[in-house]
Backbone as CSV, one residue per row, in Angstrom:
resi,resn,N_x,N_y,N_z,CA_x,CA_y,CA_z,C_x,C_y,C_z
1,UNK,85.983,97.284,107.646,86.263,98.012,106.411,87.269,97.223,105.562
2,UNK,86.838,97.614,104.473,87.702,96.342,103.250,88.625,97.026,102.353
3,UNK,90.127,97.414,102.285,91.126,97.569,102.216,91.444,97.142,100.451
4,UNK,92.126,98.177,99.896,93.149,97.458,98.868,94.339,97.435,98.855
5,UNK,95.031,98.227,99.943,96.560,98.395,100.134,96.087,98.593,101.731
6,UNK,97.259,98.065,102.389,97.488,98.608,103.755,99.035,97.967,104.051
7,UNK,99.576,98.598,103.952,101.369,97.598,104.277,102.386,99.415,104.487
8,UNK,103.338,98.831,105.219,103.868,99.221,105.725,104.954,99.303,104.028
9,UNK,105.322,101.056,104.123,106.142,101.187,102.624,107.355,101.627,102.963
10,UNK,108.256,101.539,101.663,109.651,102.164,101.531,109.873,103.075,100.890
11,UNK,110.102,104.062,100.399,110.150,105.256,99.107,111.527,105.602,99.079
12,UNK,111.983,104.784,97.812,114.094,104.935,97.756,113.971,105.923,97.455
13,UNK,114.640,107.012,97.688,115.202,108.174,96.934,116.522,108.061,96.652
14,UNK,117.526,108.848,95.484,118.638,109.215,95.783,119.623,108.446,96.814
15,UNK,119.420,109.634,97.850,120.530,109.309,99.155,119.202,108.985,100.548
16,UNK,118.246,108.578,100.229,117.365,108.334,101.400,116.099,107.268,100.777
17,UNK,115.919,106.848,102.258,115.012,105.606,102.224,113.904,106.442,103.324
18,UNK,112.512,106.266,102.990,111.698,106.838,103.913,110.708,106.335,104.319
19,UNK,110.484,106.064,105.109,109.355,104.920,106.131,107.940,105.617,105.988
20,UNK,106.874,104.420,105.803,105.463,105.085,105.923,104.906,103.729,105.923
21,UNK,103.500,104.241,106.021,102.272,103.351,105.654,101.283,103.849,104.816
22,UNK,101.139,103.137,104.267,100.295,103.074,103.041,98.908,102.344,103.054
23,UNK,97.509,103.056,103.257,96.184,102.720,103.547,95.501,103.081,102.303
24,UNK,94.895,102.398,101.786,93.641,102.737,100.998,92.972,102.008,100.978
25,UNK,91.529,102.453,101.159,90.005,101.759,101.436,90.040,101.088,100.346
26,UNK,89.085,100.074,99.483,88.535,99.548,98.872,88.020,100.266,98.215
27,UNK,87.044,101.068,98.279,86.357,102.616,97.608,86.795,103.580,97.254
28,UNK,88.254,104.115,97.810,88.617,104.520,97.868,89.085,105.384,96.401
29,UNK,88.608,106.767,96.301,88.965,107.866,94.979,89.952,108.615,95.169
30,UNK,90.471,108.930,96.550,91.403,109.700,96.939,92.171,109.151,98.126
31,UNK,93.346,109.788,97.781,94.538,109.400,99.067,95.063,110.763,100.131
32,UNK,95.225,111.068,100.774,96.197,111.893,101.667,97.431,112.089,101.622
33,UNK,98.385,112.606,101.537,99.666,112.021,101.775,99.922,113.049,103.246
34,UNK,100.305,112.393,104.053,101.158,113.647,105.520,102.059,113.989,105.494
35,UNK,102.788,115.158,105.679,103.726,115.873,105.899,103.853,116.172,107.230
36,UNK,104.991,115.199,107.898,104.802,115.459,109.560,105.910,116.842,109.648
37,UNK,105.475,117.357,111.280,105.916,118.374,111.468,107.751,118.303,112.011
38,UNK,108.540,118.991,112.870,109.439,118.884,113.274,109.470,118.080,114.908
39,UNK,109.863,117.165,114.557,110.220,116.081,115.795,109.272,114.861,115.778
40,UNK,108.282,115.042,114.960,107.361,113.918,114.768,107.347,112.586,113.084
41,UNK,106.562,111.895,113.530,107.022,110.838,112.336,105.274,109.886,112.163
42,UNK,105.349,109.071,110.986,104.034,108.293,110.665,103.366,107.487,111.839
43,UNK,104.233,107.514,113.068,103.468,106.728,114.336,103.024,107.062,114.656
44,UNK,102.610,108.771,114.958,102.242,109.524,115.482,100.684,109.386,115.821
45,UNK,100.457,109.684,117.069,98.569,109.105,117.514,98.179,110.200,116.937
46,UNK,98.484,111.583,117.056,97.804,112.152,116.644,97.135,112.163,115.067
47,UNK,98.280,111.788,114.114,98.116,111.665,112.694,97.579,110.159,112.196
48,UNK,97.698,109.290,113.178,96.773,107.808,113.136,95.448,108.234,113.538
49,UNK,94.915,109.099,114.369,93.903,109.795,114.481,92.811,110.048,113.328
50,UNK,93.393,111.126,112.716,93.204,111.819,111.539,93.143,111.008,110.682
51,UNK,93.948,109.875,110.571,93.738,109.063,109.365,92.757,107.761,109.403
52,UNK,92.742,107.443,110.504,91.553,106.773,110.835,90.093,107.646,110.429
53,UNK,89.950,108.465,110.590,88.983,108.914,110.435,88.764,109.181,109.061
54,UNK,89.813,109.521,108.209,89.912,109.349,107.028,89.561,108.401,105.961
55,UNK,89.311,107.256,106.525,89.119,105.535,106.440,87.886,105.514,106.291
56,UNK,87.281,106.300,107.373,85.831,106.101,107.337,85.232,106.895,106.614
57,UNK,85.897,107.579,106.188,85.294,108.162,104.767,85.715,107.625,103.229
58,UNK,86.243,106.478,103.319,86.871,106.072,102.148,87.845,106.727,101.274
59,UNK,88.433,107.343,101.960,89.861,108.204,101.469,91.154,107.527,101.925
60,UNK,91.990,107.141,101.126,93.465,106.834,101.405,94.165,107.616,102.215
61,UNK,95.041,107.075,102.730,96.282,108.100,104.008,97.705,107.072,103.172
62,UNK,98.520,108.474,102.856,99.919,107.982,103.041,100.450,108.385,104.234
63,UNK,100.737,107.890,105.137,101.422,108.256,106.386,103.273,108.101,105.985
64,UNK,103.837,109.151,106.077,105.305,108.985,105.427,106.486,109.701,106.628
65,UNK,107.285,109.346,107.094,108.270,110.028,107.467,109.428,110.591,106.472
66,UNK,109.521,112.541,106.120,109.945,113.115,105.348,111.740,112.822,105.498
67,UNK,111.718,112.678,106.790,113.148,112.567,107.000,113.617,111.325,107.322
68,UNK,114.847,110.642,107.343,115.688,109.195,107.359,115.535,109.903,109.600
69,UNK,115.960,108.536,110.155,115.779,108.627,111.626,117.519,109.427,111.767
70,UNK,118.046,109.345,111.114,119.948,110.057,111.237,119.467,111.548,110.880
71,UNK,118.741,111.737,109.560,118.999,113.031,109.353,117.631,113.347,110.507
72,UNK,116.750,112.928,111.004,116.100,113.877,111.823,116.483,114.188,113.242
73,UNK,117.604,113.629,113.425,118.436,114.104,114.984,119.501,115.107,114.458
74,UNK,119.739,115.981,113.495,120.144,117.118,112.983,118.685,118.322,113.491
75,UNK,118.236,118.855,114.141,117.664,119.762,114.424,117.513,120.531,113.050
76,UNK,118.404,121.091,112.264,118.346,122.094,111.057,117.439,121.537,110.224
77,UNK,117.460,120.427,110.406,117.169,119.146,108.967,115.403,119.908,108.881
78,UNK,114.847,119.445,110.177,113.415,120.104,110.528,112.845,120.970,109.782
79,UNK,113.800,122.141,109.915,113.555,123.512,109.499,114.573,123.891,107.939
80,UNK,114.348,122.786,107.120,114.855,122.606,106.141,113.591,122.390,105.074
81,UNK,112.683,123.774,104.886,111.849,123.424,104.385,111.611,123.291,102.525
82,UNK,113.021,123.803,101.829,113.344,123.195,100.626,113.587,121.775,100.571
83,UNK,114.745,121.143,101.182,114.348,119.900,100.962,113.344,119.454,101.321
84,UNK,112.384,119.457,102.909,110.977,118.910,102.989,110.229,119.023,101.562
85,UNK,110.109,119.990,101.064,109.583,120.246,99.740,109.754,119.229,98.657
86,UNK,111.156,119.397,98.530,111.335,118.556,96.991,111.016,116.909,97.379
87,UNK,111.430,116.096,98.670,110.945,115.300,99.412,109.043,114.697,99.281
88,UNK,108.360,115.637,99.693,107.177,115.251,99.176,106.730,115.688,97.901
89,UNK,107.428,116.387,97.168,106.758,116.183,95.926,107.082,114.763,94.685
90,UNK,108.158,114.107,95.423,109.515,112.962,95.058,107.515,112.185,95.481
91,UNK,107.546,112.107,96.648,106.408,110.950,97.537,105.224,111.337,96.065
92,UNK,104.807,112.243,96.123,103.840,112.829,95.363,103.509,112.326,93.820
93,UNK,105.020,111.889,93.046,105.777,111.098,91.932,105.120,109.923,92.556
94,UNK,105.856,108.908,93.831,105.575,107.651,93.930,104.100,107.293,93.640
95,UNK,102.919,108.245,94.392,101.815,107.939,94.635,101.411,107.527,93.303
96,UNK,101.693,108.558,92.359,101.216,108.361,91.093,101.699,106.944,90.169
97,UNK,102.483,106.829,90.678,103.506,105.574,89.607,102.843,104.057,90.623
98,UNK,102.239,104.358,91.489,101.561,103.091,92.146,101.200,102.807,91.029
99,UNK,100.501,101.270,91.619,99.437,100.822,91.006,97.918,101.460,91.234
100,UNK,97.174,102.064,90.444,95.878,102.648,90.930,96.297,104.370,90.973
101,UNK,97.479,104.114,91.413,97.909,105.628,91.406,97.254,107.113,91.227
102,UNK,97.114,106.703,89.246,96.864,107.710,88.412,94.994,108.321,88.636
103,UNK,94.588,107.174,89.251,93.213,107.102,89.114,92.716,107.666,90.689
104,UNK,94.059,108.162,91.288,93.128,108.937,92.579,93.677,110.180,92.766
105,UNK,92.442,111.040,93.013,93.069,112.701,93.477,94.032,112.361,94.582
106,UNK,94.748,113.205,94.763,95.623,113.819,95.771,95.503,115.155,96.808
107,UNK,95.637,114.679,97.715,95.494,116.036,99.159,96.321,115.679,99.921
108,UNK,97.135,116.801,100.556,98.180,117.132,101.327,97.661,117.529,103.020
109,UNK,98.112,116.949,104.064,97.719,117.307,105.406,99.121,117.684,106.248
110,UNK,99.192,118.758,106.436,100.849,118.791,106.567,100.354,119.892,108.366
111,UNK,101.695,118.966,109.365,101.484,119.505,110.391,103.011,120.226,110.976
112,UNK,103.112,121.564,111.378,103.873,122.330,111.530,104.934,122.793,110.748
113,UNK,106.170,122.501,110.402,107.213,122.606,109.080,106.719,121.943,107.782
114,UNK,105.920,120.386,108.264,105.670,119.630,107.493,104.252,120.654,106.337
115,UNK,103.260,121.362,107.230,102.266,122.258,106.379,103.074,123.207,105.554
116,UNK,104.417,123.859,105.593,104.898,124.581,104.589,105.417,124.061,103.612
117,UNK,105.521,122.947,104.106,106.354,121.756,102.885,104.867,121.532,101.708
118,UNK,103.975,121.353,102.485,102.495,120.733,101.942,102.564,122.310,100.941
119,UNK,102.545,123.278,101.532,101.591,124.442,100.807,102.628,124.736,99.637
120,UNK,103.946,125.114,100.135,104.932,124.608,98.759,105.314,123.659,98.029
121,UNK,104.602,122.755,98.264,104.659,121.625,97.061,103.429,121.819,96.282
122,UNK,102.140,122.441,96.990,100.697,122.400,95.858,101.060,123.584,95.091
123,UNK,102.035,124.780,95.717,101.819,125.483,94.876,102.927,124.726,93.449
124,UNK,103.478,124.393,93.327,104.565,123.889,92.510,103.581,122.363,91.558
125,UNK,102.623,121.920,91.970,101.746,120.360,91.440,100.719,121.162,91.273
126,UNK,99.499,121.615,90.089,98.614,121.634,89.899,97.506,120.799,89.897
127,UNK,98.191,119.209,90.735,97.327,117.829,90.743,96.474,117.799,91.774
128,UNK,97.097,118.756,92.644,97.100,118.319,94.633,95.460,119.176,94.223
129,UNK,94.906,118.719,94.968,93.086,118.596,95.137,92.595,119.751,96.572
130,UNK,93.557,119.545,97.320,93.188,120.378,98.436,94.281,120.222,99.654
131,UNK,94.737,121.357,100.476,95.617,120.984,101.669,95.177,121.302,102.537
132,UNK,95.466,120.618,104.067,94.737,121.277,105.243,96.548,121.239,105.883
133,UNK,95.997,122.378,106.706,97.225,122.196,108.045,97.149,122.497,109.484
134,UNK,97.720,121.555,110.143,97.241,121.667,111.899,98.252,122.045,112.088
135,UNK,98.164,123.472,113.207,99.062,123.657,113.711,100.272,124.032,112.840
136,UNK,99.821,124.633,111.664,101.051,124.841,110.471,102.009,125.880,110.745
137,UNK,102.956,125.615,109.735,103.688,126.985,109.862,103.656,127.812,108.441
138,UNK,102.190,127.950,107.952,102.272,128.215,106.538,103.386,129.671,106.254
139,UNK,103.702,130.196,107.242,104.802,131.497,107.240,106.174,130.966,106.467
140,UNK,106.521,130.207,106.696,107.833,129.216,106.320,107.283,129.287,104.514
141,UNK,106.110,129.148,104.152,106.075,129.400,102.643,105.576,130.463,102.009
142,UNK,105.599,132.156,102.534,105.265,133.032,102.648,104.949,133.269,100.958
143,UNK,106.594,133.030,100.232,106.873,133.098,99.260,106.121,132.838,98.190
144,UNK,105.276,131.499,98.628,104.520,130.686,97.756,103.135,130.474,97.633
145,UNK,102.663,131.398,98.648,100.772,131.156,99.343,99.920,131.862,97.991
146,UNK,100.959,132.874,97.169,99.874,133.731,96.753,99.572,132.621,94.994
147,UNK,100.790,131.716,94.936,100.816,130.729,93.743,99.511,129.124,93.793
148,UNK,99.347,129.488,95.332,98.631,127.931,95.598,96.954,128.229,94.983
149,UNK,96.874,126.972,94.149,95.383,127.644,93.295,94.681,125.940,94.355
150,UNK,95.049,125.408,95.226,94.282,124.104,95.625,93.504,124.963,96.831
151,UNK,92.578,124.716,96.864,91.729,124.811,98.460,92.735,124.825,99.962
152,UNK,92.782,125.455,100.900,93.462,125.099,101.956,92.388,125.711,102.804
153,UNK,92.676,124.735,103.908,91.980,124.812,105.233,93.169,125.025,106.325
154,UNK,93.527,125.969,106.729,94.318,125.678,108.424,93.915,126.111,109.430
155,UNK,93.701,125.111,110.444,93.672,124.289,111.711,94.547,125.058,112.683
156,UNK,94.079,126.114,113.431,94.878,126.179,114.774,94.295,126.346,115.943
157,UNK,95.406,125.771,116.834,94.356,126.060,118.523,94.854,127.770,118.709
158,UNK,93.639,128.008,119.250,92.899,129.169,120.028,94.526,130.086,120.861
159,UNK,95.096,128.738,121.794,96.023,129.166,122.565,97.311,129.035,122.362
160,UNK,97.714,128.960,120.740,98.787,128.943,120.267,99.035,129.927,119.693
161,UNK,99.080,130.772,120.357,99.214,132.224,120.005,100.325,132.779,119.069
162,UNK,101.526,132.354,119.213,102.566,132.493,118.287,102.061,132.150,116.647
163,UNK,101.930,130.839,116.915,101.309,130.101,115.971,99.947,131.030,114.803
164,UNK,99.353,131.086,116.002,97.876,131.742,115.257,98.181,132.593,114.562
165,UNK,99.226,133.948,114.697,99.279,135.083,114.276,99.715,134.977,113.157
166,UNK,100.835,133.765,113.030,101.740,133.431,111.814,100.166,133.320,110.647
167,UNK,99.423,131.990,111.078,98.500,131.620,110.217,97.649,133.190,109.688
168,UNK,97.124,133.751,110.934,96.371,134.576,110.442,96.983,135.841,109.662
169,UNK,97.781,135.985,109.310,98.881,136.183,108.246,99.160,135.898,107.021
170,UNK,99.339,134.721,107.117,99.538,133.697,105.679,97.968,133.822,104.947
171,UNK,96.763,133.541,105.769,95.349,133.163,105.409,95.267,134.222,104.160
172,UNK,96.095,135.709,105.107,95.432,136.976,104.198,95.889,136.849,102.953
173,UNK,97.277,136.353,102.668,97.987,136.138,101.438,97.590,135.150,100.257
174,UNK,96.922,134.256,101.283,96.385,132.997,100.162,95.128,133.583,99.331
175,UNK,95.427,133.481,98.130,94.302,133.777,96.997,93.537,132.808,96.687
176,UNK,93.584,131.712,97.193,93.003,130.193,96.435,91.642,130.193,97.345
177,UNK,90.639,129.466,97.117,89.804,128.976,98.538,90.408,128.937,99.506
178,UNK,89.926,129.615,100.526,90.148,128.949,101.803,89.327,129.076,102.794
179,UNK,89.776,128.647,104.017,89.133,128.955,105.345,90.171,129.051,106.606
180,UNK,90.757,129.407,107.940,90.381,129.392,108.729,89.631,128.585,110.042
181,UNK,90.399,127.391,110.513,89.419,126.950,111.961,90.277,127.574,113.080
182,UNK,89.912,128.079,113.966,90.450,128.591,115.409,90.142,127.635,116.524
183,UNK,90.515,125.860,116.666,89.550,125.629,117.725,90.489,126.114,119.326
184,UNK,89.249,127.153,119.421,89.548,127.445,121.121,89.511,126.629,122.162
185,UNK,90.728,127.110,123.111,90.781,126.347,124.145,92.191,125.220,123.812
186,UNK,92.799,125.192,122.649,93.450,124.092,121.995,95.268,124.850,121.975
187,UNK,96.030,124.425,122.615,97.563,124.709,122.346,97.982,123.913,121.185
188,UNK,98.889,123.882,120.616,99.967,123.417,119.086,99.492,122.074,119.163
189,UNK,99.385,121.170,120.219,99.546,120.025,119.729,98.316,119.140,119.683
190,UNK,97.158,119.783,120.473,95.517,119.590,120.264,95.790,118.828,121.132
191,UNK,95.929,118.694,122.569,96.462,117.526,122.774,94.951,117.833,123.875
192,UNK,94.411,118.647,124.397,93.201,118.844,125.055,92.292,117.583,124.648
193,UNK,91.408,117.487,125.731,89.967,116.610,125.679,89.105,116.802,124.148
194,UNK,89.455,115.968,123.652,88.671,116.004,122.330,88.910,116.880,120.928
195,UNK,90.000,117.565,121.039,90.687,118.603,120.461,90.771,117.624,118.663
196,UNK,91.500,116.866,119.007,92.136,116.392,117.690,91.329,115.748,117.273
197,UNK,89.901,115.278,117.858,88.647,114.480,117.021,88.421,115.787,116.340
198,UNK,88.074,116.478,117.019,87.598,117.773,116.057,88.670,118.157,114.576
199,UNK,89.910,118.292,115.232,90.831,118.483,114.217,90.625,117.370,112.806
200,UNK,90.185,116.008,112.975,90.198,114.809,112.645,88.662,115.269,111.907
201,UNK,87.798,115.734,112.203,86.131,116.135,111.287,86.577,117.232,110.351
202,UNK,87.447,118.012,110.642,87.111,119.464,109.719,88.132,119.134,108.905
203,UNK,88.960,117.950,108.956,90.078,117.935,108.155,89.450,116.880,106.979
204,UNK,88.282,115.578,107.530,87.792,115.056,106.308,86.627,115.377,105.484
205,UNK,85.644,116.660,106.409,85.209,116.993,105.937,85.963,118.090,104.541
206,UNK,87.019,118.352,104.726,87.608,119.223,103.806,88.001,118.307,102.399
207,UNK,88.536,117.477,102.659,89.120,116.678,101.643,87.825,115.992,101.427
208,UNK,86.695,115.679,101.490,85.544,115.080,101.147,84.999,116.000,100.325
209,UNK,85.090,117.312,100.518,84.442,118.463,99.348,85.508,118.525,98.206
210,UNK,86.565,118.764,98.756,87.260,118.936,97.377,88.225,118.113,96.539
211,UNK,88.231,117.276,97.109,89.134,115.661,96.742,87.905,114.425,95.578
212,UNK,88.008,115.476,94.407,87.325,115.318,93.215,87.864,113.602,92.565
213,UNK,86.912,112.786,92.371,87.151,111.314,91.701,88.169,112.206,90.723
214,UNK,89.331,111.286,90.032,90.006,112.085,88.572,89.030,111.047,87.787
215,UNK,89.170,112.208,86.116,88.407,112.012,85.735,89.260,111.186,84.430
216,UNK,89.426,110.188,84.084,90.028,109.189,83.100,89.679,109.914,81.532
């Protein structure tokens, strides 16, 4: 597969510097950006997963760590889902001010704290194209579900029961498109036999329907 960006990025902010990678296909009309969850970061197999698979659909992945490696050994920092917020919508600015930038939709994949960060930032960007979330905590943006006009899809295992109830909660509140996956048999982190390929299909099939070329 033939590439127009793939390098390892920096995104200055303010008082923070934030680590990612930066992929986009050659074909590529749309990008991803991730919103990792609490304790996790852009190395993550599971979210190299997902974004691989993403590739093969000719969709971009920003893989980004929201937090500096100091502020994410603060535990609070995690569950700091205003700044996560203003944080990727800052990333959300960069994407656009790339080069090529302007000329690709945008979709949000946000996993656990990182999905409330995702669902409160689309509701706040009328740009964002569609969000999915694994394993989210869309409850953390209770406030904001009934404002989100982008498509959302969330992703939970079967046996994350805490988890599920939160989602199936939030789902009722969201007015925008949506859906709902339950894959059974699957705890928080999909970490089961084949769990996160699956997680990895329903997440590009999502952003493949609604991750619209922009239109110049």
């Amino acid at each position: 597969m033939l590439f127009r960006k793939n390098n390892k990025v920096t995104i200055r902010l303010e008082n923070a510097e934030l680590k990612g990678e930066l992929i986009i296909p050659l074909k590529a009309q749309s990008v991803v950006i991730f919103a990792h969850g609490s304790g996790s970061n852009y190395l993550s197999t599971r979210n190299q997963i997902v974004a691989k698979n993403l590739h093969q659909k000719n969709i971009g992945t920003l893989l980004i760590n929201l937090l500096t490696e100091k502020e994410d050994l603060q535990y609070r920092n995690r569950f700091d889902i205003e700044l996560l917020t203003k944080r990727l919508i800052r990333i959300v600015d960069w994407v656009e001010d790339e080069e090529n930038g302007k000329s690709l939709s945008i979709g949000l994949y946000g996993s656990s704290t990182g999905a409330a960060a995702a669902i409160r930032a689309a509701a706040q960007l009328p740009m964002i194209g569609a969000v999915v979330s694994r394993g989210g905590r869309p409850d953390l943006a209770v406030d904001k579900l009934e404002e989100v006009e982008s498509p959302v899809l969330l992703i939970v295992g079967g046996l994350d029961y805490d988890v599920l109830k939160m989602n199936e909660l939030a789902y009722q509140k969201l007015k925008c498109e949506k859906r709902i996956e339950i894959l059974q048999g699957a705890t928080h982190l999909f970490e089961e036999h084949g769990m996160i390929h699956k997680v990895a299909q329903l997440t590009s099939a999502w952003f493949e329907n609604y991750l619209q070329p922009v239109i110049a």
